[in-house]
N, CA, C and O atoms as a GROMACS GRO file, in nm:
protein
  528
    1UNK      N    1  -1.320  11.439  -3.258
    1UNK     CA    2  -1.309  11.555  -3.173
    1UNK      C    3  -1.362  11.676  -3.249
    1UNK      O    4  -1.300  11.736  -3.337
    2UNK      N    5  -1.508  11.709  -3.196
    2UNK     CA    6  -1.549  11.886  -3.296
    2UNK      C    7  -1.405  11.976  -3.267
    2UNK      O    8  -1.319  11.975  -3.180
    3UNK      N    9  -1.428  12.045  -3.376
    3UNK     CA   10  -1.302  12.145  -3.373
    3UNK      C   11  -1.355  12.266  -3.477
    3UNK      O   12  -1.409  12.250  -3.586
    4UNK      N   13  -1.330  12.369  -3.422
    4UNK     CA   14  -1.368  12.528  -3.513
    4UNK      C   15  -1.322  12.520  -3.676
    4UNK      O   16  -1.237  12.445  -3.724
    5UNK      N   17  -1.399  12.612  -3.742
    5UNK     CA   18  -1.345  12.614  -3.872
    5UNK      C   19  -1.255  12.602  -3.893
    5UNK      O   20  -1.192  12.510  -3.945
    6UNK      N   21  -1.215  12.766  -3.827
    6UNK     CA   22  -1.005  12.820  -3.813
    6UNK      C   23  -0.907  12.651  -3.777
    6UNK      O   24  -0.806  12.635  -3.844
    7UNK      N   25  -0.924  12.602  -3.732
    7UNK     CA   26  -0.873  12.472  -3.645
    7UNK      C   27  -0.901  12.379  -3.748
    7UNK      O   28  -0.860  12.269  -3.711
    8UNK      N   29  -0.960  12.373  -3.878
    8UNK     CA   30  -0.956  12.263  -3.948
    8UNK      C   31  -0.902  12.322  -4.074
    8UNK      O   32  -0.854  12.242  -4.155
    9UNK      N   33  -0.901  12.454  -4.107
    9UNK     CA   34  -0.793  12.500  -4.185
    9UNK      C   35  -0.704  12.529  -4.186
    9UNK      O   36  -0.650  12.566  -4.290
   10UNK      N   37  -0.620  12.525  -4.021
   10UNK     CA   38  -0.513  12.510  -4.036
   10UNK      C   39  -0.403  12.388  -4.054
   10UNK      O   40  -0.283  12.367  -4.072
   11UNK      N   41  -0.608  12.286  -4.024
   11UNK     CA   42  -0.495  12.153  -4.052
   11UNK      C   43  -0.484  12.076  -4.170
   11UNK      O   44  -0.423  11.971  -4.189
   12UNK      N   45  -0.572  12.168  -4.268
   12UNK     CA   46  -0.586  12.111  -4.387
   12UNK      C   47  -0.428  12.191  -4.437
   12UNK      O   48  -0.356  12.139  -4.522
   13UNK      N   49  -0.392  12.322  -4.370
   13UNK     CA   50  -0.276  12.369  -4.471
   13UNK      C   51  -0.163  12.296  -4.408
   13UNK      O   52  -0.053  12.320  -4.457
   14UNK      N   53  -0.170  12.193  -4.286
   14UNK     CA   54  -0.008  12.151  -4.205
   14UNK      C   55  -0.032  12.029  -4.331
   14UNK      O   56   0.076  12.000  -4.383
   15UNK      N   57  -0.127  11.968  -4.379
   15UNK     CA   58  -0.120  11.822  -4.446
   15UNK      C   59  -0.042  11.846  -4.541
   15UNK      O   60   0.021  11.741  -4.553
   16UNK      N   61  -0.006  11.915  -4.615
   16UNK     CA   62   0.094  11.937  -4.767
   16UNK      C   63   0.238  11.913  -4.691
   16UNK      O   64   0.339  11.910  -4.761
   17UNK      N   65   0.247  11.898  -4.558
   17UNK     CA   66   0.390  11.921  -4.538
   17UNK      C   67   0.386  11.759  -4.405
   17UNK      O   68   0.467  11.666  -4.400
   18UNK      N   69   0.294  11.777  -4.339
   18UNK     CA   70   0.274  11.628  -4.255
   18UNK      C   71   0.172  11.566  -4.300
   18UNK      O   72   0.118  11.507  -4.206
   19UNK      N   73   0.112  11.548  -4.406
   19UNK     CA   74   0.024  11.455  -4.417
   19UNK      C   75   0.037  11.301  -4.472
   19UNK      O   76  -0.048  11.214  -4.489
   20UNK      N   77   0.195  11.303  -4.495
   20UNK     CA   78   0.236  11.156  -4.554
   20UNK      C   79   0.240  11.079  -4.475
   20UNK      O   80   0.254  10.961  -4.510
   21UNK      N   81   0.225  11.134  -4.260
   21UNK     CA   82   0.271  11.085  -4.186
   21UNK      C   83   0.149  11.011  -4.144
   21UNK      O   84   0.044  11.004  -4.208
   22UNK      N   85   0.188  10.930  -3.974
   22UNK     CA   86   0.026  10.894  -3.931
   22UNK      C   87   0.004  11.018  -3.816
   22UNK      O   88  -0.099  11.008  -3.751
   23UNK      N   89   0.101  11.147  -3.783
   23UNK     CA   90   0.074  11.247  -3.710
   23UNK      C   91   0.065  11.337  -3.770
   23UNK      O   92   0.079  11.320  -3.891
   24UNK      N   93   0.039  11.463  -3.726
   24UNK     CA   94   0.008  11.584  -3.782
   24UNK      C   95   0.156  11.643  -3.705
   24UNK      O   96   0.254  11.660  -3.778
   25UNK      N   97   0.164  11.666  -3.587
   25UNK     CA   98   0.287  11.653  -3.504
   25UNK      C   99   0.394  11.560  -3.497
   25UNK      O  100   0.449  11.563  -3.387
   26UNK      N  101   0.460  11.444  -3.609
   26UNK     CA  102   0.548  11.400  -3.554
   26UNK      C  103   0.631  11.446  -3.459
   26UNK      O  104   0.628  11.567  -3.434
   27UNK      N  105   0.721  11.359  -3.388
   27UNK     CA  106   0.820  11.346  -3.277
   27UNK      C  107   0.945  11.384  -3.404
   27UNK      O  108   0.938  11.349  -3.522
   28UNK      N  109   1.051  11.461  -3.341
   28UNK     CA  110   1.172  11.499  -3.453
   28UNK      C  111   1.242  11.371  -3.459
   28UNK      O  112   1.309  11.350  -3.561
   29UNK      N  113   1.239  11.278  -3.365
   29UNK     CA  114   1.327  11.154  -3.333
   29UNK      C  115   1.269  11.048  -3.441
   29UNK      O  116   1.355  10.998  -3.514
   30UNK      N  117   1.118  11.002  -3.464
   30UNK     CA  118   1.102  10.959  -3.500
   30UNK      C  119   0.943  10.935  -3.547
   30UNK      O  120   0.855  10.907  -3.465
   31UNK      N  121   0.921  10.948  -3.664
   31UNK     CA  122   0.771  10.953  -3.756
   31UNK      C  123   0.673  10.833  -3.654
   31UNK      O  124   0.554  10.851  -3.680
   32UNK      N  125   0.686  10.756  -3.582
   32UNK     CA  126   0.617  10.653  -3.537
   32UNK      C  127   0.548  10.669  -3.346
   32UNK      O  128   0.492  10.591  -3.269
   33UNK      N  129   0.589  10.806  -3.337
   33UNK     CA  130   0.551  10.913  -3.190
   33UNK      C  131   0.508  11.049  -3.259
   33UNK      O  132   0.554  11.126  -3.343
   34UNK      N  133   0.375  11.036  -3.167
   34UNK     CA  134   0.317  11.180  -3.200
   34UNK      C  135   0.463  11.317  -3.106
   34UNK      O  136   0.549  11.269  -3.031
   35UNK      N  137   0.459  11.485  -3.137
   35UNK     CA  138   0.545  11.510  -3.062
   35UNK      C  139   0.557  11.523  -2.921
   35UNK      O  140   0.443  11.543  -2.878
   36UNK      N  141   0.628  11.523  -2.842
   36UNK     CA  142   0.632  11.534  -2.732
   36UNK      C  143   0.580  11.640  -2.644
   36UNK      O  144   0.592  11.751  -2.696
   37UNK      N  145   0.511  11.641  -2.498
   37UNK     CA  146   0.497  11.802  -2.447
   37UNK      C  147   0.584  11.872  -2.396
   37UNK      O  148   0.565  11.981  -2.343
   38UNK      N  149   0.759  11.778  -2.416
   38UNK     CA  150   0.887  11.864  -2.383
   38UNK      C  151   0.924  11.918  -2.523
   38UNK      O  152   1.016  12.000  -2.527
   39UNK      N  153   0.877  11.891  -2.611
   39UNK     CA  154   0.914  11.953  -2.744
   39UNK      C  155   0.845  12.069  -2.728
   39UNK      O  156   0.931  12.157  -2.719
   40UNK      N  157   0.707  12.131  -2.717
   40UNK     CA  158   0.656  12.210  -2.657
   40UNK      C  159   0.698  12.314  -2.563
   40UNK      O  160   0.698  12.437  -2.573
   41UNK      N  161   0.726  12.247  -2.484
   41UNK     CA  162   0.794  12.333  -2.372
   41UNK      C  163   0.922  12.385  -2.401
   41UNK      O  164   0.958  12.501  -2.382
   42UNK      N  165   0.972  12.315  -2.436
   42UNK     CA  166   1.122  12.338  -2.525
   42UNK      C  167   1.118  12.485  -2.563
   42UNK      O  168   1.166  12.586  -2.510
   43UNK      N  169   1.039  12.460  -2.682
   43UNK     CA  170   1.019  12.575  -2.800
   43UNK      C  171   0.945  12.720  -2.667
   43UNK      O  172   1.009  12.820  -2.633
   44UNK      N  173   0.816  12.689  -2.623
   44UNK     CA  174   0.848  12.786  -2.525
   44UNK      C  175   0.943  12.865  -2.475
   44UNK      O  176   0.940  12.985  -2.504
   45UNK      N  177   1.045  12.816  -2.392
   45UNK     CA  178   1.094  12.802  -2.341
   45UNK      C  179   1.205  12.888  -2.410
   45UNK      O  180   1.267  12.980  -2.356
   46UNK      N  181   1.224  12.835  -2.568
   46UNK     CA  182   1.351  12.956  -2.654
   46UNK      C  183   1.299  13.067  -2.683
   46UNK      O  184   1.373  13.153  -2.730
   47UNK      N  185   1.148  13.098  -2.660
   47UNK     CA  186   1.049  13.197  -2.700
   47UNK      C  187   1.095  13.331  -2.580
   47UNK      O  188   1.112  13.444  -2.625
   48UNK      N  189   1.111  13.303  -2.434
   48UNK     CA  190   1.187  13.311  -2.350
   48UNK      C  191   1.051  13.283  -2.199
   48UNK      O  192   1.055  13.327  -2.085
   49UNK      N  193   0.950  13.197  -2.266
   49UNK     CA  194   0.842  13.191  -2.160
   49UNK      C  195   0.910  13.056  -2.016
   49UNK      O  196   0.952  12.940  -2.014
   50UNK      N  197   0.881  13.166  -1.922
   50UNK     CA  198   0.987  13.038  -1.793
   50UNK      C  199   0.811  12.937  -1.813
   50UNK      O  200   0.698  12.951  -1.860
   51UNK      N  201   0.902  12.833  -1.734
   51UNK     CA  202   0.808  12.729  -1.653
   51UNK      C  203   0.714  12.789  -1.574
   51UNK      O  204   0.613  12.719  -1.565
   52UNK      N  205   0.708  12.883  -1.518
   52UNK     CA  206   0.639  12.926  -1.379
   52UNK      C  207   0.541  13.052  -1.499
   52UNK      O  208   0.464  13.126  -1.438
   53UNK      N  209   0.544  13.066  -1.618
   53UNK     CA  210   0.437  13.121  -1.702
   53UNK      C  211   0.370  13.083  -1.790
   53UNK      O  212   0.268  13.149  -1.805
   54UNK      N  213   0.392  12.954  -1.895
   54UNK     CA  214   0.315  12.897  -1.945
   54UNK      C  215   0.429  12.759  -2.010
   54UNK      O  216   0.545  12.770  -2.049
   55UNK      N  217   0.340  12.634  -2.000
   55UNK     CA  218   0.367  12.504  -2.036
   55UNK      C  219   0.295  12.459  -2.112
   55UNK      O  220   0.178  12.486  -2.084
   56UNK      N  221   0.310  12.386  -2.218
   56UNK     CA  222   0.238  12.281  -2.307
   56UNK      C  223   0.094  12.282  -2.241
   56UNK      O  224  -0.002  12.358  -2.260
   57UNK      N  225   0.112  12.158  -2.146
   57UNK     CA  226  -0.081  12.190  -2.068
   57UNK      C  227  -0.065  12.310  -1.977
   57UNK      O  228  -0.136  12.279  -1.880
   58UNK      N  229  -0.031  12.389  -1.959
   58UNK     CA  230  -0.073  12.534  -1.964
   58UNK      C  231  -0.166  12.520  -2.026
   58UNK      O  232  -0.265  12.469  -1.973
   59UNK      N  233  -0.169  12.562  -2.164
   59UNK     CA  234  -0.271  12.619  -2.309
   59UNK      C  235  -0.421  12.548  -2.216
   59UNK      O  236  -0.524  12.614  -2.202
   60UNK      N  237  -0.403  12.402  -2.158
   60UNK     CA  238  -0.527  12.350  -2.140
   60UNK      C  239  -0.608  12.399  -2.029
   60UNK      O  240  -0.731  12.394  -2.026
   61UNK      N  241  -0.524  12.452  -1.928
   61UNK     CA  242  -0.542  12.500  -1.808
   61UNK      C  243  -0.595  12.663  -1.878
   61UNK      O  244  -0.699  12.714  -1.837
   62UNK      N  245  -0.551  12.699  -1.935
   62UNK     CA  246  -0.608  12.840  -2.000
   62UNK      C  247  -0.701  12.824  -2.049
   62UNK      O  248  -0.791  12.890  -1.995
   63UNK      N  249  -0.743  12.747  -2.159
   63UNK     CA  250  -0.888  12.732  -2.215
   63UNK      C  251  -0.964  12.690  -2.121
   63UNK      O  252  -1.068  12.757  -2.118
   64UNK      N  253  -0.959  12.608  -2.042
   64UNK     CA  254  -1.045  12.547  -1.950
   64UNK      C  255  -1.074  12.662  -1.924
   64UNK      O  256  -1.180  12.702  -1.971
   65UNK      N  257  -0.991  12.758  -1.839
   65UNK     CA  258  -1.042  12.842  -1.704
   65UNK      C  259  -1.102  12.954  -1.835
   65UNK      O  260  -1.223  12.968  -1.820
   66UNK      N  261  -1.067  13.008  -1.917
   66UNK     CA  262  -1.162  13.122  -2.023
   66UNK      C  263  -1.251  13.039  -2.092
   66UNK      O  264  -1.333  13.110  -2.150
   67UNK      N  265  -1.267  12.945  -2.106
   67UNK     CA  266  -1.413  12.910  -2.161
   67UNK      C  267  -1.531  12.881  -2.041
   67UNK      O  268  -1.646  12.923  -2.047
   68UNK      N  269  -1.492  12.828  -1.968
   68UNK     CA  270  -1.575  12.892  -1.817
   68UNK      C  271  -1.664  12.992  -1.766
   68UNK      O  272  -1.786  13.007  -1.768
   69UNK      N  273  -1.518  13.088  -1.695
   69UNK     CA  274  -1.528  13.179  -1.624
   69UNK      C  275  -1.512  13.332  -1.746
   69UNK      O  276  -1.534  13.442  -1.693
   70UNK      N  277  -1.484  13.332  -1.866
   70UNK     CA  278  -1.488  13.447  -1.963
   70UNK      C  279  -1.613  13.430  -2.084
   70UNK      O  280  -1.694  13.515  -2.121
   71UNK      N  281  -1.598  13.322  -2.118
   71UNK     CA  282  -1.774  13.235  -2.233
   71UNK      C  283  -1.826  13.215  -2.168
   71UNK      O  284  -1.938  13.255  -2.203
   72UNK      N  285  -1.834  13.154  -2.037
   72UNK     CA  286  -1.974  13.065  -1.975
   72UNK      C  287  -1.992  12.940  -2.049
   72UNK      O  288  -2.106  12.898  -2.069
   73UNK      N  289  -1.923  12.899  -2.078
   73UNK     CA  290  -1.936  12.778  -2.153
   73UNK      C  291  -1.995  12.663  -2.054
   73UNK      O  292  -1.963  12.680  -1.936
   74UNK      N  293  -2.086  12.532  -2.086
   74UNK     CA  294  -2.086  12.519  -1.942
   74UNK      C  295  -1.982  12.376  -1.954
   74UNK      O  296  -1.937  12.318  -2.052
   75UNK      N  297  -1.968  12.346  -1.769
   75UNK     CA  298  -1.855  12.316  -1.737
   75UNK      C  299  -1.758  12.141  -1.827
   75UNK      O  300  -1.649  12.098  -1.866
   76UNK      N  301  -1.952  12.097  -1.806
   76UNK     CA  302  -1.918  11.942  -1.866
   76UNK      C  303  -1.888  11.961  -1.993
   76UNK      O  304  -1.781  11.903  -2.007
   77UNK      N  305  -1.928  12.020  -2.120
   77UNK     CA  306  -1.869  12.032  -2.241
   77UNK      C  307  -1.721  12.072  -2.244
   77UNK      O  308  -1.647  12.035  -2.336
   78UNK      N  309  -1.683  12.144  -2.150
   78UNK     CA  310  -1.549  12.164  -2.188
   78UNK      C  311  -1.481  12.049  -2.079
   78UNK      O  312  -1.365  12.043  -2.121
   79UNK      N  313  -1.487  11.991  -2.009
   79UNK     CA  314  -1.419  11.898  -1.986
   79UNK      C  315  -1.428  11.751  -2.093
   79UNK      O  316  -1.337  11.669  -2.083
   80UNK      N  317  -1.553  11.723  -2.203
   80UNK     CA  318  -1.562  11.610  -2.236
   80UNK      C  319  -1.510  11.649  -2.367
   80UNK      O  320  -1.504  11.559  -2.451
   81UNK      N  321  -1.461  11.791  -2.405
   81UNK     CA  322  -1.364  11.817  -2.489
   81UNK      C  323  -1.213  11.826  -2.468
   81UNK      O  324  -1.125  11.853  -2.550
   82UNK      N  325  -1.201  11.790  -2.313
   82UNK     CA  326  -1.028  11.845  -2.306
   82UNK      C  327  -1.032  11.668  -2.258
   82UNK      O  328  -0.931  11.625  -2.202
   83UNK      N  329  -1.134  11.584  -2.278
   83UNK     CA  330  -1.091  11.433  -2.273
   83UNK      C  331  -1.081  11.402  -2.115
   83UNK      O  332  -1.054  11.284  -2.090
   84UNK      N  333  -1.098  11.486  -2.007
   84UNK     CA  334  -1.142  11.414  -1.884
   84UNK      C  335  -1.265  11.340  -1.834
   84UNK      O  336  -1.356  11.336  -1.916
   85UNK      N  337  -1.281  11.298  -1.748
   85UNK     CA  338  -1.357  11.216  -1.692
   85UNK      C  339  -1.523  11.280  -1.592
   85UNK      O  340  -1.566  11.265  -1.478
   86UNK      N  341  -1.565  11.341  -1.702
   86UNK     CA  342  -1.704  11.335  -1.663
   86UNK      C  343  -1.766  11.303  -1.547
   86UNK      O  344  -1.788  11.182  -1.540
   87UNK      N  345  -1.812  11.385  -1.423
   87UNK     CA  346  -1.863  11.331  -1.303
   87UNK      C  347  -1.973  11.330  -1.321
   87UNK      O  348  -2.046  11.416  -1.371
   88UNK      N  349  -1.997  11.216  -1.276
   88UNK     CA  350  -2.230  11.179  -1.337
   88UNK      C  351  -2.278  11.128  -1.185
   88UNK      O  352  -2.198  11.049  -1.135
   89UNK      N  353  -2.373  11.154  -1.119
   89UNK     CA  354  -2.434  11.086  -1.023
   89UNK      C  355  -2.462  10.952  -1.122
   89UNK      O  356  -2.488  10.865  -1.038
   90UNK      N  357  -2.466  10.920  -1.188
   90UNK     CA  358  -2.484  10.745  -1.212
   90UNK      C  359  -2.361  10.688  -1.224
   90UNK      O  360  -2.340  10.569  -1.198
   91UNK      N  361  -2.288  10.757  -1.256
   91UNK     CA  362  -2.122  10.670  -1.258
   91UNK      C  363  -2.091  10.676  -1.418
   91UNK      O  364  -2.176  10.717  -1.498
   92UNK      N  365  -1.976  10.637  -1.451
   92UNK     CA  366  -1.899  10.708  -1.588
   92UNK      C  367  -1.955  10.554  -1.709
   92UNK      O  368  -1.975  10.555  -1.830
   93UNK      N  369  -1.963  10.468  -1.631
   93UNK     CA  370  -2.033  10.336  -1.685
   93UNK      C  371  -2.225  10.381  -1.744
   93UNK      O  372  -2.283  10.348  -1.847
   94UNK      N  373  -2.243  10.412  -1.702
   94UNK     CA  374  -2.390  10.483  -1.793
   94UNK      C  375  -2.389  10.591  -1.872
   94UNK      O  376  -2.458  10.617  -1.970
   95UNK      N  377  -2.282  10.666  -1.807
   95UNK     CA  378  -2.281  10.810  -1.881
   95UNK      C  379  -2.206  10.783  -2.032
   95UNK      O  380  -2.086  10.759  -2.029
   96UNK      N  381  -2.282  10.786  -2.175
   96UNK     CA  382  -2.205  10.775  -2.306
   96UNK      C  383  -2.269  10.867  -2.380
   96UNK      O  384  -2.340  10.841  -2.477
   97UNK      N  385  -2.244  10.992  -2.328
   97UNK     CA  386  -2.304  11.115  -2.404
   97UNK      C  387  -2.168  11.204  -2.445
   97UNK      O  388  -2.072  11.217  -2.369
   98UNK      N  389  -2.174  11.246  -2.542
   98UNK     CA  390  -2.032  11.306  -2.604
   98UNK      C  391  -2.098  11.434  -2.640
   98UNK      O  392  -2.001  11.507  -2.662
   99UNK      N  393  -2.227  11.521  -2.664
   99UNK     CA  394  -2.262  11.635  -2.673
   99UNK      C  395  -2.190  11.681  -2.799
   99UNK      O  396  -2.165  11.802  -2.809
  100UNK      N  397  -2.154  11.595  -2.900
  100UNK     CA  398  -2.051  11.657  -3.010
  100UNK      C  399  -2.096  11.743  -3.092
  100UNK      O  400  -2.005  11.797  -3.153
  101UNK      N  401  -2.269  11.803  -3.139
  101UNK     CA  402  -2.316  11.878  -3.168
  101UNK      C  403  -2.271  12.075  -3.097
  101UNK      O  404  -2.221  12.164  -3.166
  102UNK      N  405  -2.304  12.083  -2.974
  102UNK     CA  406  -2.291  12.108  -2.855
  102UNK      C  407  -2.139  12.154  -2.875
  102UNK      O  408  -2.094  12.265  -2.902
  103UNK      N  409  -2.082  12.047  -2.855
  103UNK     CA  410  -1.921  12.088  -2.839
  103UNK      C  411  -1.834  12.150  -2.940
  103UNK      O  412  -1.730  12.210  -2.910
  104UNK      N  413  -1.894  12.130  -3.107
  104UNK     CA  414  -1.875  12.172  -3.224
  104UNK      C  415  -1.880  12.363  -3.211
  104UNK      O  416  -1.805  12.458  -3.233
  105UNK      N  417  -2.034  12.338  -3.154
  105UNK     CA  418  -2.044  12.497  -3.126
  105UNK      C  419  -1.954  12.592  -3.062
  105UNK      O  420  -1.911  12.697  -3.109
  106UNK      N  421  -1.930  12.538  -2.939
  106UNK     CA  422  -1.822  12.586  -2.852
  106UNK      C  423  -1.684  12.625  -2.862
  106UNK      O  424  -1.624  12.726  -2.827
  107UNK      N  425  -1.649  12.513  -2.920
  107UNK     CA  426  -1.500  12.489  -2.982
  107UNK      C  427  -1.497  12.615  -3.095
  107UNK      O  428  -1.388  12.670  -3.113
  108UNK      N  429  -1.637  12.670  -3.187
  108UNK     CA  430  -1.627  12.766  -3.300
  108UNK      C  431  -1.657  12.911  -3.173
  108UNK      O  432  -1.595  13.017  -3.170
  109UNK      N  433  -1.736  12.881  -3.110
  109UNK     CA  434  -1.715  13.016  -3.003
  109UNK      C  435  -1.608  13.044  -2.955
  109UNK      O  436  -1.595  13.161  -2.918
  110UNK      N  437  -1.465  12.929  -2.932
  110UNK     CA  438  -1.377  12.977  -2.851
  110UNK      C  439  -1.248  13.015  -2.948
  110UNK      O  440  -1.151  13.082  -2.911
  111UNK      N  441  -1.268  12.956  -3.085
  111UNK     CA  442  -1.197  12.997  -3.200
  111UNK      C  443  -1.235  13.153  -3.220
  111UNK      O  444  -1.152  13.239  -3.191
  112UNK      N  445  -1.344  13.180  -3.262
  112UNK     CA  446  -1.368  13.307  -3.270
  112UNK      C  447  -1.350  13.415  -3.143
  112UNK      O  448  -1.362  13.536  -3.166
  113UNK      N  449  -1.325  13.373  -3.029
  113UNK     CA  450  -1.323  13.475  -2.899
  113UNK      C  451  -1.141  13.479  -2.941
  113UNK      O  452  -1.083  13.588  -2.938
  114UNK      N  453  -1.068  13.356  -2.975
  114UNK     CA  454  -0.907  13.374  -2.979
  114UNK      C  455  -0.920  13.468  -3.137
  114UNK      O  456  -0.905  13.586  -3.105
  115UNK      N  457  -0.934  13.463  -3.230
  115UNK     CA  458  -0.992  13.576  -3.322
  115UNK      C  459  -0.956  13.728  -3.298
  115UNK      O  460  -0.880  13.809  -3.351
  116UNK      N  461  -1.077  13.728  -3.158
  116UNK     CA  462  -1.093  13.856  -3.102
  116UNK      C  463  -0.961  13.895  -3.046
  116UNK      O  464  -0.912  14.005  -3.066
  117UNK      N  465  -0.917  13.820  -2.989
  117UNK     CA  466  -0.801  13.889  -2.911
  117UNK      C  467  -0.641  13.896  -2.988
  117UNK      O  468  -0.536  13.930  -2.934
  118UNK      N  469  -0.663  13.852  -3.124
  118UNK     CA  470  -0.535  13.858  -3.214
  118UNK      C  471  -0.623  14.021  -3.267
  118UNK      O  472  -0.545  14.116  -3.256
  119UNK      N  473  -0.704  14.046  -3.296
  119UNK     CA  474  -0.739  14.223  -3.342
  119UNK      C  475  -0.768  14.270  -3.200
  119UNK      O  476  -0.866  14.344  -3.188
  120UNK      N  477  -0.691  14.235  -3.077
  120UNK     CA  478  -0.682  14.373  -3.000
  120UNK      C  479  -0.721  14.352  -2.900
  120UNK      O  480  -0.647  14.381  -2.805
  121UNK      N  481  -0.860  14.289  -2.870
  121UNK     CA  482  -0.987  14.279  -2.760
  121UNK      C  483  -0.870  14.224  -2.655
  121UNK      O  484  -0.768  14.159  -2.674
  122UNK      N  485  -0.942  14.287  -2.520
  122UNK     CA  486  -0.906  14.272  -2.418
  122UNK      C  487  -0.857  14.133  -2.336
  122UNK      O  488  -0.954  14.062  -2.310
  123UNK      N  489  -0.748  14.085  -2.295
  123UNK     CA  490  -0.674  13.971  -2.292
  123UNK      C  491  -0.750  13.954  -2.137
  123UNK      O  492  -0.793  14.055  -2.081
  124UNK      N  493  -0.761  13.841  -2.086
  124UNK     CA  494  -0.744  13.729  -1.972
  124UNK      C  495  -0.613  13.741  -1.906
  124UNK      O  496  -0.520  13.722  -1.984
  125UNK      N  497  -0.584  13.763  -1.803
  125UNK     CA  498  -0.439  13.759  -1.784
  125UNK      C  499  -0.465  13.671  -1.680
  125UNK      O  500  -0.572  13.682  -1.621
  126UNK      N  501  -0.355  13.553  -1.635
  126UNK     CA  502  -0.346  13.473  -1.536
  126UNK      C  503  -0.208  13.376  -1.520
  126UNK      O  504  -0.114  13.418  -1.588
  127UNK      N  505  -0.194  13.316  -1.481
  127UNK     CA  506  -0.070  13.250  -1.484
  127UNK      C  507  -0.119  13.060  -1.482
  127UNK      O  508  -0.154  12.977  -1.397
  128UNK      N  509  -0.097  13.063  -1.609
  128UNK     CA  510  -0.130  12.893  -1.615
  128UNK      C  511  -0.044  12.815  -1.651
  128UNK      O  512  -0.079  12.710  -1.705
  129UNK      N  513   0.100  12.845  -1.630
  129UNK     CA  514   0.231  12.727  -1.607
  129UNK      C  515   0.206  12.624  -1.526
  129UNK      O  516   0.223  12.508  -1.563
  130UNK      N  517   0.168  12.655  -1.418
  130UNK     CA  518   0.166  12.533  -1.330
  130UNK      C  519   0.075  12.548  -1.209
  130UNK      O  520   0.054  12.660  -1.163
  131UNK      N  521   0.007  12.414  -1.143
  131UNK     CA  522  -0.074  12.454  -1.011
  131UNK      C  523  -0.015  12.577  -0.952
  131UNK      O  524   0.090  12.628  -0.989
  132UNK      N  525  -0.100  12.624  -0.845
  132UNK     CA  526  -0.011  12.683  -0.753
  132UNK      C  527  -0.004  12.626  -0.580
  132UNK      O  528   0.075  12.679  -0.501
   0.00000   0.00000   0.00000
């Protein structure tokens, strides 16, 4: 999976503390489950964010819709990075293109746009808890 600089240094600094594991996220229950997206929500949730403002896939529903409609990113790279299913007029059986060059880039464009908006730059506002 390409992933931004920022995004591989932060996972080089979680390894001193999870790297003995086979997750980066263990499950608190048990080292042999990655963690859960109610563990997620959980922690949300004590943060004091309701359900009806942001969820675990929230975050995905947010990047999707700002790398889009705020980057222009285009549409198929960010879906064959959030791991859905690619619509091809030939069918998903021919299509074995992963664009990981491509997607490397993107993923460092959308690191650096979240960058921007921890010094200040103007936020996206929307509500991505849940369909509507």
């Amino acid at each position: 999976m390409p992933l931004a600089t920022q995004a591989v240094e932060l996972l080089r600094g979680l390894h001193a503390m999870t790297g003995h594991g086979k997750f980066i996220f263990p499950s608190v229950r048990t080292g042999a489950r990655c963690m859960s997206e109610n563990t997620i929500n959980a922690a949300l949730r004590s943060m004091g964010y309701s359900k009806d403002v942001m969820t675990g896939h929230g975050f995905r529903a947010m990047a999707r819709t700002i790398m889009d409609e705020v980057l222009g990113e285009r549409v198929d790279l960010i879906e064959h990075q959030l791991a859905h299913a690619v619509k091809d007029p030939n069918g998903r059986a021919y299509n074995r293109t992963a664009h990981l060059p491509a997607r490397r880039l993107m993923m460092q464009r959308w690191a650096d746009y979240l960058d921007t908006l921890g010094l200040g730059a103007n936020v996206f506002v929307g509500n991505f808890g849940k369909a509507a």
